[in-house]
MIBAKE-771230 format. One line per field, with one value per residue: x negated, y negated, z negated of N, C-alpha, C, O, CB in turn; residue number from 1; residue in one letter. Coordinates in steps of 0.2 Angstrom, whole numbers. Glycine has a CB too. Example, Ala and Ser with C-alpha at 12.3 -4.5 7.8 and 13.67 -1.06 7.14 Angstrom:
n.c1 <- c(-66;-64) .
n.c2 <- c(28;11) .
n.c3 <- c(-39;-35) .
ca.c1 <- c(-62;-68) .
ca.c2 <- c(22;5) .
ca.c3 <- c(-39;-36) .
c.c1 <- c(-66;-64) .
c.c2 <- c(16;0) .
c.c3 <- c(-39;-39) .
o.c1 <- c(-71;-67) .
o.c2 <- c(17;-6) .
o.c3 <- c(-42;-40) .
cb.c1 <- c(-57;-70) .
cb.c2 <- c(22;3) .
cb.c3 <- c(-45;-29) .
i <- c(1;2) .
aa <- c(A;S) .
END
This chain:
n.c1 <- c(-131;-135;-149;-162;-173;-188;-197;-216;-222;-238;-251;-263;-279;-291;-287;-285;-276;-266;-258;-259;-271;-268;-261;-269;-278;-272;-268;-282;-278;-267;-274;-277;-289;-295;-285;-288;-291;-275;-265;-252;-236;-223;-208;-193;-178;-169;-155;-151;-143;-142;-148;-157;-171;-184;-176;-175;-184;-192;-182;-183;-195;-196;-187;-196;-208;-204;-196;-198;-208;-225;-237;-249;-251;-248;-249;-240;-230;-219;-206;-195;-179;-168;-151) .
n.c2 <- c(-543;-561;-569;-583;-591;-599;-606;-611;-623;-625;-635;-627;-624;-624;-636;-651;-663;-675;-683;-680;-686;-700;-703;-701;-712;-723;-722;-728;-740;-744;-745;-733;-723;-712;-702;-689;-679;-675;-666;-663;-655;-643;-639;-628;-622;-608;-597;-581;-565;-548;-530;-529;-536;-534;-530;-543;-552;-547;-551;-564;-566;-562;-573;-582;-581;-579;-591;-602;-605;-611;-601;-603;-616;-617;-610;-599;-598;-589;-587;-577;-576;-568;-574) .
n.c3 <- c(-709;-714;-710;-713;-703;-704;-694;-690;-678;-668;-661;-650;-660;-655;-643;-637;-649;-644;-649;-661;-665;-659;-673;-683;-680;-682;-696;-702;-699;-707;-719;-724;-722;-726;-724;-711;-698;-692;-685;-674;-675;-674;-683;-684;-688;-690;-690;-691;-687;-691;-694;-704;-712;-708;-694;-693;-692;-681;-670;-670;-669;-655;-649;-653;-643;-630;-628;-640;-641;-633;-626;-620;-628;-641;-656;-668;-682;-695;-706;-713;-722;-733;-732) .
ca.c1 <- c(-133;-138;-156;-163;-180;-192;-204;-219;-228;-244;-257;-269;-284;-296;-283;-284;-270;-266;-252;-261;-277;-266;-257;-276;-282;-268;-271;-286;-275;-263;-276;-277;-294;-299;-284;-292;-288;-270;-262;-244;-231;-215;-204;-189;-174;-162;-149;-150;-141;-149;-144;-161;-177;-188;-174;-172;-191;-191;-177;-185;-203;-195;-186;-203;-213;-198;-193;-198;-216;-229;-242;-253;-253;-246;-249;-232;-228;-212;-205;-189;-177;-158;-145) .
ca.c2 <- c(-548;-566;-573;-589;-591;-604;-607;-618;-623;-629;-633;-621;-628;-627;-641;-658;-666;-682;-685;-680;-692;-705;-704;-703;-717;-727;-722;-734;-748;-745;-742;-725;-722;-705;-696;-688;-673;-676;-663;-663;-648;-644;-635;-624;-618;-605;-593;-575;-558;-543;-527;-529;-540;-533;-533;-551;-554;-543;-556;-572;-566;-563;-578;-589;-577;-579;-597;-607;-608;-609;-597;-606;-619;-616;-605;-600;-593;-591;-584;-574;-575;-568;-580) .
ca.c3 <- c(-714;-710;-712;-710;-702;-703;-689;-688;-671;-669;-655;-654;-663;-648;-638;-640;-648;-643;-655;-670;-663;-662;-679;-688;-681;-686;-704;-703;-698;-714;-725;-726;-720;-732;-721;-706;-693;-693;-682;-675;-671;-674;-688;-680;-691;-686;-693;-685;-689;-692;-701;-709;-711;-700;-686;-690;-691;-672;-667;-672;-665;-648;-648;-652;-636;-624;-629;-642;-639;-626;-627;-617;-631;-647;-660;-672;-689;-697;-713;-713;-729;-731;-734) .
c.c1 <- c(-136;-144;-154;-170;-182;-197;-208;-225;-232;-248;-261;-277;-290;-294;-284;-277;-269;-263;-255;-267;-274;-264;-263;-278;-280;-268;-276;-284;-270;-266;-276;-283;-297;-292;-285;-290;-282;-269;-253;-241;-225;-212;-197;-186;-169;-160;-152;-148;-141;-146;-149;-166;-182;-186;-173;-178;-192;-189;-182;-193;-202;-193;-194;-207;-209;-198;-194;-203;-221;-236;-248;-255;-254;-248;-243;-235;-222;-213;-196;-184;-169;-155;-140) .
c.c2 <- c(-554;-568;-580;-590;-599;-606;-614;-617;-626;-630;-630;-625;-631;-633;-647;-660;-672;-689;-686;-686;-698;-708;-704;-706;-723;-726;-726;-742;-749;-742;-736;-720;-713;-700;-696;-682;-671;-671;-662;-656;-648;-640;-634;-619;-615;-599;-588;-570;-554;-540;-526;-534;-540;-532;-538;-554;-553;-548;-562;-573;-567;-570;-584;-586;-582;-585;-604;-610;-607;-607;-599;-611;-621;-609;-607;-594;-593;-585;-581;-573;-574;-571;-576) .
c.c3 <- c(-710;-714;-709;-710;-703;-699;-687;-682;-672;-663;-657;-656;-659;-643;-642;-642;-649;-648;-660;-668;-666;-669;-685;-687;-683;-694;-706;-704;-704;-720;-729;-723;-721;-727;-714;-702;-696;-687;-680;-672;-674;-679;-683;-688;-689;-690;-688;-689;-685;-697;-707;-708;-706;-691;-685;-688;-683;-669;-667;-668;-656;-644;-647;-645;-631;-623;-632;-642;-635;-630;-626;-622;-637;-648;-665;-678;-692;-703;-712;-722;-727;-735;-739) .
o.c1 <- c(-138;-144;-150;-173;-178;-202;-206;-230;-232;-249;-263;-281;-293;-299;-284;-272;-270;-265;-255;-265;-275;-265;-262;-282;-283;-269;-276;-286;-268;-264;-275;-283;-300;-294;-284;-285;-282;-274;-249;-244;-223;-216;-196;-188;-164;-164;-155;-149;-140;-142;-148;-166;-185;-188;-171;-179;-194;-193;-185;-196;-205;-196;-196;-208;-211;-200;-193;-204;-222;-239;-253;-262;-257;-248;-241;-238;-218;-217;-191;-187;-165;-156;-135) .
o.c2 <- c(-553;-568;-583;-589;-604;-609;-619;-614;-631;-625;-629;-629;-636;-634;-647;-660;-675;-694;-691;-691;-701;-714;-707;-707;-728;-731;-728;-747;-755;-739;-734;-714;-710;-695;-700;-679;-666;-673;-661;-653;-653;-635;-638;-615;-618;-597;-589;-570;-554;-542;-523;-537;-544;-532;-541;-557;-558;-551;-564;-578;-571;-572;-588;-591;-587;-587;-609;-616;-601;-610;-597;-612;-626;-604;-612;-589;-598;-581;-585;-570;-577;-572;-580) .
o.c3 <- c(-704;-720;-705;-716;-703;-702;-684;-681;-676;-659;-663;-653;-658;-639;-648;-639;-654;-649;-664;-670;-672;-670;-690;-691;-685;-697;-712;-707;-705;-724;-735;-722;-717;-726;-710;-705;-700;-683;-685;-667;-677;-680;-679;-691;-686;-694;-683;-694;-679;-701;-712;-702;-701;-686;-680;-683;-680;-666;-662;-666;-652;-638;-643;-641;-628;-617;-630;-643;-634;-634;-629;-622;-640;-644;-666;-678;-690;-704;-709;-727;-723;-741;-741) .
cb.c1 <- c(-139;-134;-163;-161;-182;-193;-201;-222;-226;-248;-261;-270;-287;-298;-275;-287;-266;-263;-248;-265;-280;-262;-252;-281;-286;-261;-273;-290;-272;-255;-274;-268;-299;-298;-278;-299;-293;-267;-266;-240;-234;-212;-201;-194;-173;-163;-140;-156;-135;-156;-141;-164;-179;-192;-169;-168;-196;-186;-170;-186;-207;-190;-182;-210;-213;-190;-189;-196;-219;-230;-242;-250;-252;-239;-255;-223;-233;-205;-206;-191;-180;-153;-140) .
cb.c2 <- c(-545;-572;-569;-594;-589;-605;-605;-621;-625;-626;-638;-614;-625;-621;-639;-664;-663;-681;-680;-671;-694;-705;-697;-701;-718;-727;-717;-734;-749;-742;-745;-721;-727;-705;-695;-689;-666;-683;-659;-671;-640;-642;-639;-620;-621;-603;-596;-571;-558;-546;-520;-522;-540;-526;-531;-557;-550;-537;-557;-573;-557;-559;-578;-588;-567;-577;-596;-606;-609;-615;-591;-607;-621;-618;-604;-599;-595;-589;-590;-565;-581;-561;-582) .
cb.c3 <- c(-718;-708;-709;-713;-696;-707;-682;-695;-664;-675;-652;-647;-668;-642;-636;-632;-651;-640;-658;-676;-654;-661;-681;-689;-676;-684;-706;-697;-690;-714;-728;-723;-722;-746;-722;-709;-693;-694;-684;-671;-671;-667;-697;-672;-695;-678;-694;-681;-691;-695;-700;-710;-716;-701;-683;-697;-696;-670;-672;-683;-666;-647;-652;-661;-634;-624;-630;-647;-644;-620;-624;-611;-629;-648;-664;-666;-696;-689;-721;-709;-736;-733;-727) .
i <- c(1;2;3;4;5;6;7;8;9;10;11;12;13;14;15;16;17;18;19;20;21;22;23;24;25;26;27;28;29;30;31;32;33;34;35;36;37;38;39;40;41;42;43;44;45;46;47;48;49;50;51;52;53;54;55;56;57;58;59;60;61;62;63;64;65;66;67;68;69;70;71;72;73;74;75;76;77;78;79;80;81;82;83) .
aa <- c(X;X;X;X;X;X;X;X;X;X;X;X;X;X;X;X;X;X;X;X;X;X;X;X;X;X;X;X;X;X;X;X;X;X;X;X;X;X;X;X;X;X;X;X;X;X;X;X;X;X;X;X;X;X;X;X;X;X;X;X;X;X;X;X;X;X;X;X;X;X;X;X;X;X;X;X;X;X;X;X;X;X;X) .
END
């Protein structure tokens, strides 16, 4: 069967992120003051096949450990659904 995951990364909340700083203090400057602890990371879509969900879910976990995201800085979640 094929799935399709959805994986979202994030810094982990105790790390500074720079990005998102940036992107909230520019909200001041386009009048957008009231939005505030803007945080940035990443969405990651990918196809995998699997003869069941919990071997696609397996799959899609390994990949995020191994590859898609650093432990050291990110936290990740993902949703698994079959195509």
């Amino acid at each position: 069967m094929k799935f399709r995951a959805e994986i979202n990364v994030m810094p982990h909340k105790a790390l500074l992120d720079p990005q998102g700083k940036a992107v909230s203090s520019s909200m001041k400057n386009i009048g957008l003051a009231e939005i505030t602890g803007v945080r940035i990371g990443k969405h990651i879509h990918l196809e995998v096949e699997a003869d069941d969900e919990a071997s696609a879910k397996a799959k899609v976990d390994e990949a995020c450990k191994k590859l898609l995201i650093n432990p050291i800085t990110e936290n990740y979640e993902f949703e698994v659904m079959a195509l």
